[in-house]
C-alpha positions as CSV (number, residue, x, y, z in Angstrom):
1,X,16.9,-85.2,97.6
2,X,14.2,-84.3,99.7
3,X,12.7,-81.6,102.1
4,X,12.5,-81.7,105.8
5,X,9.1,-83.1,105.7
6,X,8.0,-85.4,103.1
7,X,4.7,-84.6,103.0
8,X,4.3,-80.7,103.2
9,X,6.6,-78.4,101.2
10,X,8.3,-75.6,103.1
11,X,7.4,-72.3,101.9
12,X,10.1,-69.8,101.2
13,X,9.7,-66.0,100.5
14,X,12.0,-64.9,97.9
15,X,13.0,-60.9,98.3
16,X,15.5,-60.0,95.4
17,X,16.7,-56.5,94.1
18,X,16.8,-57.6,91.1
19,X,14.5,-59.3,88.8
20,X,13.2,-59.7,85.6
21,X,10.5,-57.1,85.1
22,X,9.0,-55.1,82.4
23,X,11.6,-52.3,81.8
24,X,14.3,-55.0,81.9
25,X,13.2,-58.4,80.8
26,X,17.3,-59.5,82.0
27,X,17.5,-58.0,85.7
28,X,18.4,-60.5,88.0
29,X,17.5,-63.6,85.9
30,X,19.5,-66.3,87.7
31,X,17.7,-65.1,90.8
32,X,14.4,-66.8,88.7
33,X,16.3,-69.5,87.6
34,X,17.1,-70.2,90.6
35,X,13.4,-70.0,92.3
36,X,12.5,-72.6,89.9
37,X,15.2,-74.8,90.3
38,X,13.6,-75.3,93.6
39,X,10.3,-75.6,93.1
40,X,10.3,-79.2,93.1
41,X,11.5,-79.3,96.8
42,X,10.1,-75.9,98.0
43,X,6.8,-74.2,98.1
44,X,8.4,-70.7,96.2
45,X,6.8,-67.3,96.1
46,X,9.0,-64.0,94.8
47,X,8.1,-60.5,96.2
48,X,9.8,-58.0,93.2
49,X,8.7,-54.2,93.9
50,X,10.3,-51.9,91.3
51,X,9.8,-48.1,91.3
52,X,8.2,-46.1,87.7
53,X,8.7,-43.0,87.4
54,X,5.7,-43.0,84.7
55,X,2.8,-44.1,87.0
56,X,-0.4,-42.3,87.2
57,X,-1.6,-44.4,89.9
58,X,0.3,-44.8,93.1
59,X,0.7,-48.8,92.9
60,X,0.2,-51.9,91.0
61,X,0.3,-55.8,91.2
62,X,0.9,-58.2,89.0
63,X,1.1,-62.3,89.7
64,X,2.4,-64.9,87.7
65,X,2.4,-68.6,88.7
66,X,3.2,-70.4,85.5
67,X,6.8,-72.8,85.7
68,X,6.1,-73.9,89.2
69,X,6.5,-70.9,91.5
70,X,4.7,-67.5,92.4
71,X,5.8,-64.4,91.2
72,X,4.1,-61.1,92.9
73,X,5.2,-57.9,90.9
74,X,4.3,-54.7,92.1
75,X,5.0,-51.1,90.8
76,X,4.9,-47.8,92.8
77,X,5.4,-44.6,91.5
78,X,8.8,-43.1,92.1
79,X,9.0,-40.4,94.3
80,X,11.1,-37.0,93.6
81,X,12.5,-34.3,95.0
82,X,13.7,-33.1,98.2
83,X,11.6,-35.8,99.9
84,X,12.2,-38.5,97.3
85,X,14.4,-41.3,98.7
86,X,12.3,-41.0,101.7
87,X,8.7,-41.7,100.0
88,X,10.3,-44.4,98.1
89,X,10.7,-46.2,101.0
90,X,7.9,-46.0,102.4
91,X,6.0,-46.7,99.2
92,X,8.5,-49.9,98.8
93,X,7.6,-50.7,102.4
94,X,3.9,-50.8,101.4
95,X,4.2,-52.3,98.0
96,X,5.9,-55.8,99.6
97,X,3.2,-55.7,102.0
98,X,0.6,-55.7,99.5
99,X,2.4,-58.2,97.5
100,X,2.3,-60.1,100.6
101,X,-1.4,-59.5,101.3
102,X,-1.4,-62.5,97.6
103,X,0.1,-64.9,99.4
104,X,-2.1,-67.4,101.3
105,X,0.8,-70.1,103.2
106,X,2.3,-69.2,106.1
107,X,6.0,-68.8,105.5
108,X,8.5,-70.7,107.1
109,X,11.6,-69.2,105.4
110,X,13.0,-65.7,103.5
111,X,15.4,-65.6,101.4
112,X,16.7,-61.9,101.0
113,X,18.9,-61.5,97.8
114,X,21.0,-57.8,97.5
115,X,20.0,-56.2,100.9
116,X,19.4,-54.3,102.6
117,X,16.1,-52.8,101.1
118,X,14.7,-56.0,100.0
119,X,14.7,-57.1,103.8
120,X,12.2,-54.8,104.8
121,X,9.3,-57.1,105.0
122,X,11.6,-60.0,106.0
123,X,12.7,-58.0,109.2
124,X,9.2,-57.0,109.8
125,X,8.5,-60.8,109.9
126,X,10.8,-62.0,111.4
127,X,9.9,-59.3,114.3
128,X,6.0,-60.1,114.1
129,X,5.9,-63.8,113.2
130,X,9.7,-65.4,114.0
131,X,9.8,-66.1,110.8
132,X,13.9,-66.2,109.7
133,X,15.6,-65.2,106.9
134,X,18.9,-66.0,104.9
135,X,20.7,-63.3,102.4
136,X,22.7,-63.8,99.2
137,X,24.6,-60.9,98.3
138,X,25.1,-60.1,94.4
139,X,26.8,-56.5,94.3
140,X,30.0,-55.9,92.9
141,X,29.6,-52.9,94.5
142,X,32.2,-54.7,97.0
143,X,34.7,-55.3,94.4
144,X,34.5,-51.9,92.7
145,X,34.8,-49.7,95.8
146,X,31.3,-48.6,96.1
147,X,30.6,-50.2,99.5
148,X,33.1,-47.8,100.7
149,X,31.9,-44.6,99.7
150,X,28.0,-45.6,100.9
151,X,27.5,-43.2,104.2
152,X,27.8,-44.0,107.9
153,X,24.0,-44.4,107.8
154,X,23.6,-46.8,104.9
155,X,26.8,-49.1,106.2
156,X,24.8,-48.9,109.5
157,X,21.6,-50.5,108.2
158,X,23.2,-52.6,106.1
159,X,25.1,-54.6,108.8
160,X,21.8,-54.2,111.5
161,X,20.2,-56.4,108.3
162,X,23.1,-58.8,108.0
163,X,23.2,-59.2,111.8
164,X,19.5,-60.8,112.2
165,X,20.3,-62.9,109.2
166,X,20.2,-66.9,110.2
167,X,22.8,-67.1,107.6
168,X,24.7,-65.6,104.6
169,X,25.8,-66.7,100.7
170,X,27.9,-65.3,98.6
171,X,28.1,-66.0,95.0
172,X,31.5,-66.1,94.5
173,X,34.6,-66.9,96.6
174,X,36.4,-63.9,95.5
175,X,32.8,-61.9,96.5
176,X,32.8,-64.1,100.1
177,X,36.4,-62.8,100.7
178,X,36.0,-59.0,100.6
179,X,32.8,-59.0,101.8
180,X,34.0,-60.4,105.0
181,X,36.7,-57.8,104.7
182,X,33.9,-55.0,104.9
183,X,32.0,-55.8,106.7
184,X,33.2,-58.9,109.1
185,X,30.6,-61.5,108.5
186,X,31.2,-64.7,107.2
187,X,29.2,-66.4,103.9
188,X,29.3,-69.9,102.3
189,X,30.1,-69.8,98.6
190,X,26.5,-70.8,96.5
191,X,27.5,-70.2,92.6
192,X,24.5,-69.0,90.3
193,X,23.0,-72.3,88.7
194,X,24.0,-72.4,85.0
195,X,20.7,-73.6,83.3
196,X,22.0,-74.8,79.7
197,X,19.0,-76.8,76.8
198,X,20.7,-77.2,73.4
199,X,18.6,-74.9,70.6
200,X,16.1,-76.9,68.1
201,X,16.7,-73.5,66.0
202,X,18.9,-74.6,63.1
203,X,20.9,-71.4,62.3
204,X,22.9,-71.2,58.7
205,X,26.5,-69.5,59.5
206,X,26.9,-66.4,56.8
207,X,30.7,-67.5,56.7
208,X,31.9,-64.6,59.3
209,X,33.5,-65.3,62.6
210,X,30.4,-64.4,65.4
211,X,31.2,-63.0,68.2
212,X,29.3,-62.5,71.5
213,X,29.0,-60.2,74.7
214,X,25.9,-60.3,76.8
215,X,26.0,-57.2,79.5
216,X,24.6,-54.2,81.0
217,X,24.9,-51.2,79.3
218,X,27.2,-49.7,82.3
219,X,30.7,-48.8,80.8
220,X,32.4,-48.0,84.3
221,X,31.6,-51.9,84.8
222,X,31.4,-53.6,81.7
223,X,33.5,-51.4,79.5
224,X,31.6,-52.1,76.4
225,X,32.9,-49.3,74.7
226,X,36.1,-50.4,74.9
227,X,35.4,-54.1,73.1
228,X,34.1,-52.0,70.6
229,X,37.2,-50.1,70.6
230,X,39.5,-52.9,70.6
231,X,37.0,-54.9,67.7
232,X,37.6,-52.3,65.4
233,X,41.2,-52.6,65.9
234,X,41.1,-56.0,65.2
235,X,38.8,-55.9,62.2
236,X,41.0,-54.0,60.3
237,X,43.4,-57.2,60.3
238,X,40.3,-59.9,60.0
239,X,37.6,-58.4,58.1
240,X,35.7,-61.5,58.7
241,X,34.4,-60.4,61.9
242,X,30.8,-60.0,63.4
243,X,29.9,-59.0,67.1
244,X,26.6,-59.5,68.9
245,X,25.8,-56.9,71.3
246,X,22.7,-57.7,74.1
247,X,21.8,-55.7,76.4
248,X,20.8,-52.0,77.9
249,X,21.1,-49.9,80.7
250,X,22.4,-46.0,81.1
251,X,25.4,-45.9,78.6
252,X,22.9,-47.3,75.5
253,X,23.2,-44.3,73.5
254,X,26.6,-43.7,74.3
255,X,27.4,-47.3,73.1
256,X,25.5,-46.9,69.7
257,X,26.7,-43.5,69.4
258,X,30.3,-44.9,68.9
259,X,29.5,-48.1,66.4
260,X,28.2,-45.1,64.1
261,X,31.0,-43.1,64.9
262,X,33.6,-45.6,64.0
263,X,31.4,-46.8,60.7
264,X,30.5,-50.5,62.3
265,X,26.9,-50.7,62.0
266,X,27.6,-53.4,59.5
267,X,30.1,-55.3,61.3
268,X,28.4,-54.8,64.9
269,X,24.6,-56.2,65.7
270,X,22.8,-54.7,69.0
271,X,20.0,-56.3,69.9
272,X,19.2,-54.6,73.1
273,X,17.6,-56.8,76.1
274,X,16.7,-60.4,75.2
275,X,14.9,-62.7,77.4
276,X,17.2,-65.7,78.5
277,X,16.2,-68.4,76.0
278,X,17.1,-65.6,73.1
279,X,20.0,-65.7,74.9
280,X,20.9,-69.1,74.9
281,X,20.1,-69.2,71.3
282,X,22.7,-66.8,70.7
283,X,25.5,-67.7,72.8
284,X,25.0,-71.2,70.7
285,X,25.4,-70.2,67.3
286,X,27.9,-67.5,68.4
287,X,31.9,-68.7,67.6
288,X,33.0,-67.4,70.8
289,X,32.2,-65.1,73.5
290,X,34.2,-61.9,74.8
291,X,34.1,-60.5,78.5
292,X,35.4,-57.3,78.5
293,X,34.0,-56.1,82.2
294,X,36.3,-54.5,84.9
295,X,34.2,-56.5,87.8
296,X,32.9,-59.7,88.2
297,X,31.0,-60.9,91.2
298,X,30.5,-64.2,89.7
299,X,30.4,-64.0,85.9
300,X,27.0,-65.6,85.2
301,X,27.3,-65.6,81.0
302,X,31.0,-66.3,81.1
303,X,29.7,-69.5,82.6
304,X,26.7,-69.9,80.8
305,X,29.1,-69.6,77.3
306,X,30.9,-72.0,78.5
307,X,28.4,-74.6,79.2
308,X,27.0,-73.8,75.5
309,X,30.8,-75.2,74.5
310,X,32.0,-71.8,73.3
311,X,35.4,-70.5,74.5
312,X,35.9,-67.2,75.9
313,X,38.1,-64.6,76.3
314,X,37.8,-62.7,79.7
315,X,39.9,-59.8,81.8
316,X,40.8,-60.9,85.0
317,X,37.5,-59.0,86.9
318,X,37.0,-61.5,89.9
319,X,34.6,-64.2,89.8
320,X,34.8,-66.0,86.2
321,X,39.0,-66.5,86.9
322,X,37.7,-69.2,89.6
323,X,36.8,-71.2,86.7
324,X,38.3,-70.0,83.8
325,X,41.9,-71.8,82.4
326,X,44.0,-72.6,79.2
327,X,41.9,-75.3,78.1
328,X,38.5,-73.0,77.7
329,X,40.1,-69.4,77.5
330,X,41.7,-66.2,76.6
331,X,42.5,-64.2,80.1
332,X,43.5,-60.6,79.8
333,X,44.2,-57.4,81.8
334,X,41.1,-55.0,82.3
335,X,41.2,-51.9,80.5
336,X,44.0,-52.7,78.1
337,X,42.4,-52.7,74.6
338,X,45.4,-53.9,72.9
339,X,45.4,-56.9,74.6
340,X,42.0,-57.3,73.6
341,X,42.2,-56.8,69.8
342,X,45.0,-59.1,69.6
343,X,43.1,-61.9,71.8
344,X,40.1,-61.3,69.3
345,X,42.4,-61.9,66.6
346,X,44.2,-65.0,68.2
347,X,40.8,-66.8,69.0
348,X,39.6,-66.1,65.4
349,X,42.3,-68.5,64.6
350,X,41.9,-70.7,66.9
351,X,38.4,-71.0,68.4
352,X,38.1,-74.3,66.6
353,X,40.3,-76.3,68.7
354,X,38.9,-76.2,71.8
355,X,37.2,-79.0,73.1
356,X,33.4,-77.9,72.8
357,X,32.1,-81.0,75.0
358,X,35.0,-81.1,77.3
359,X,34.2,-77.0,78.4
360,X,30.5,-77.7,78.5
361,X,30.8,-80.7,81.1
362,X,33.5,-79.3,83.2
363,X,30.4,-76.1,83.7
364,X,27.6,-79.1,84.6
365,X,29.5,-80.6,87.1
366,X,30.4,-77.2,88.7
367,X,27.7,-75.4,87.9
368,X,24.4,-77.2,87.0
369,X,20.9,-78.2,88.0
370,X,22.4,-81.4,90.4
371,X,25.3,-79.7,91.8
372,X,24.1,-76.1,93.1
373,X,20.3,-77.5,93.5
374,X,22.1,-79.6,96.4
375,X,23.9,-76.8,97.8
376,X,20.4,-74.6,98.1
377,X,18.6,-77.5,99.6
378,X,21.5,-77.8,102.3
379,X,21.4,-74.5,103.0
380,X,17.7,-74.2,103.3
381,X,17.3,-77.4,105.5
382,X,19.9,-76.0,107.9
383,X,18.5,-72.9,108.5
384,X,14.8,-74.5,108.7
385,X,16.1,-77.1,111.2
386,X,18.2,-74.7,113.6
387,X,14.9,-72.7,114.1
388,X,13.0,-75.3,114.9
């Protein structure tokens, strides 16, 4: 697999919404992995600008160049008021072009991921310098109903940034379908790379049956406190039950308000945001893990469960059904807690016969480093040649 010239690395400009940062170590992680997946064929820099409300002073920058690629961070303070979302912008709009002013190589490719605000200063350079750009969208927001509601004015950008796009990925076929549907542009399918190292940690089991959900703290969307709901339920039949809560977000103290409300600080273990190799560790010594979300766009640690051998039970929300079946899960209606308790209590019984290595492999060859590496150096080459 090699680049378009042999010699000299093309350099591509990586402009995501989301990414790991220091208020949220787990934002928009695969969009990392991914950077470094390439790195080997690519020259890869990341522009992240994230808004703190705490900052004294107006901006600040922080690089990063350790595991093969260069990560530009910068903070602005976060505007308020009347005039907020308009200083935000503008302040965003500065920060990328200071973490810009870091970067030495001329550019030959961006790669926008969640427009359209990310695409700022790959529209301003593709305006100034002819420099194109490709997006990946992320956002469930098309699944949930959210695209709808956005305003004339946002729906207007929005497609003005898909428009001057050379081309457009979607993570998910389900995700590729209605985003046509809203907004008439066509996307390949790219899934998220499923990075997957088997743990050196030797972890004794305590005898209990572990469970595992990894998720944002957003309840409309992941409906944690329902799994929490439906666990108790089910723990009242198998008191041999543990659950591993990670993650945060807005509906934290809601979510720990109801394990002590329904006496399961004992039985329950939140360990808030983890870094990804925490993760990993976790979804391997877990017995099984437990999707309880209402949307999917892809269903990144449904995967990455899988390719750590675990089975899963899942509702049907969207993208992990496109790779889901009898052989490596438990699928379920959304919102429907009693279905939940009693596929909690059914895997407890029967986790064990599931065929660890054959549900890991079937992930690699979908889903790992060979597969979607060769999808991203397609698409990259294409869009590098045609504007040539």
């Amino acid at each position: 697999m090699a680049t378009l010239n042999q010699d000299v690395k093309k350099n591509i400009l990586i402009l995501p919404r989301w990414y790991p940062n220091k208020e949220d170590i787990q934002l928009g992680n695969f969009i990392r992995q991914q950077a470094i997946l390439l790195k080997d064929d690519f020259a890869i820099s990341v522009i992240y600008v994230q808004a703190d409300s705490t900052f004294k002073t107006e901006f600040e920058i922080l690089e990063n160049t350790s595991e093969g690629i260069h990560e530009i961070i910068v903070y602005f303070k976060q505007g308020n008021g009347v005039f907020g979302k308009l200083i935000n912008a503008r302040r965003y709009k500065k920060a990328q072009q200071l973490g810009f002013e870091k970067i030495k190589n001329k550019i030959d490719l961006c790669h926008v991921h969640v427009p359209y605000r990310p695409a700022f200063l790959a529209l301003k350079l593709r305006r100034q310098k002819n420099i194109p750009f490709v997006i990946t969208e992320h956002w469930s927001g098309h699944l949930t109903g959210e695209y709808q509601k956005k305003n004339a004015t946002d729906k207007s950008l929005y497609k003005s940034v898909l428009k001057k796009a050379s081309a457009i990925s979607c993570v998910s076929q389900l995700l590729a379908n209605k985003f046509k549907e809203n907004t008439s542009f066509d996307a390949v399918v790219i899934p998220n790379y499923i990075e997957y190292f088997p743990m050196s940690e030797d972890r004794k089991s305590d005898g209990r049956i572990h469970l595992l959900s990894v998720a944002d703290m957003h309840d409309a969307v992941k409906n944690i406190s329902g799994l929490i709901h439906s666990f108790s339920v089910a723990l009242k039949i198998n008191s041999n039950l543990h659950l591993t809560l990670i993650g945060g977000g807005p509906d934290e103290k809601k979510i720990l308000d109801l394990i002590a409300d329904l006496n399961l600080s004992s039985h329950i273990s939140f360990r808030g945001r983890l870094a990804h190799t925490p993760v990993l560790s976790e979804m391997n010594f877990c017995d099984f893990y437990v999707c309880n979300s209402n949307f999917e766009t892809f269903g990144m640690t449904v995967a990455e469960a899988l390719r750590c051998g675990k089975p899963v039970i899942s509702t049907r929300c969207g993208g992990p059904e496109e790779f889901l079946n009898e052989g490596n899960s438990i699928i379920i209606n959304p919102k429907n807690n009693h279905e939940l308790s009693n596929a909690i209590l059914k895997m407890a019984n029967e986790y064990q016969n599931y065929n660890s290595d054959k549900m890991s492999n079937e992930m690699e060859l979908k889903f790992g480093k060979a597969a979607v590496k060769k999808m991203w150096v397609d698409f990259y080459n294409s869009t590098l040649k045609s504007g040539e």
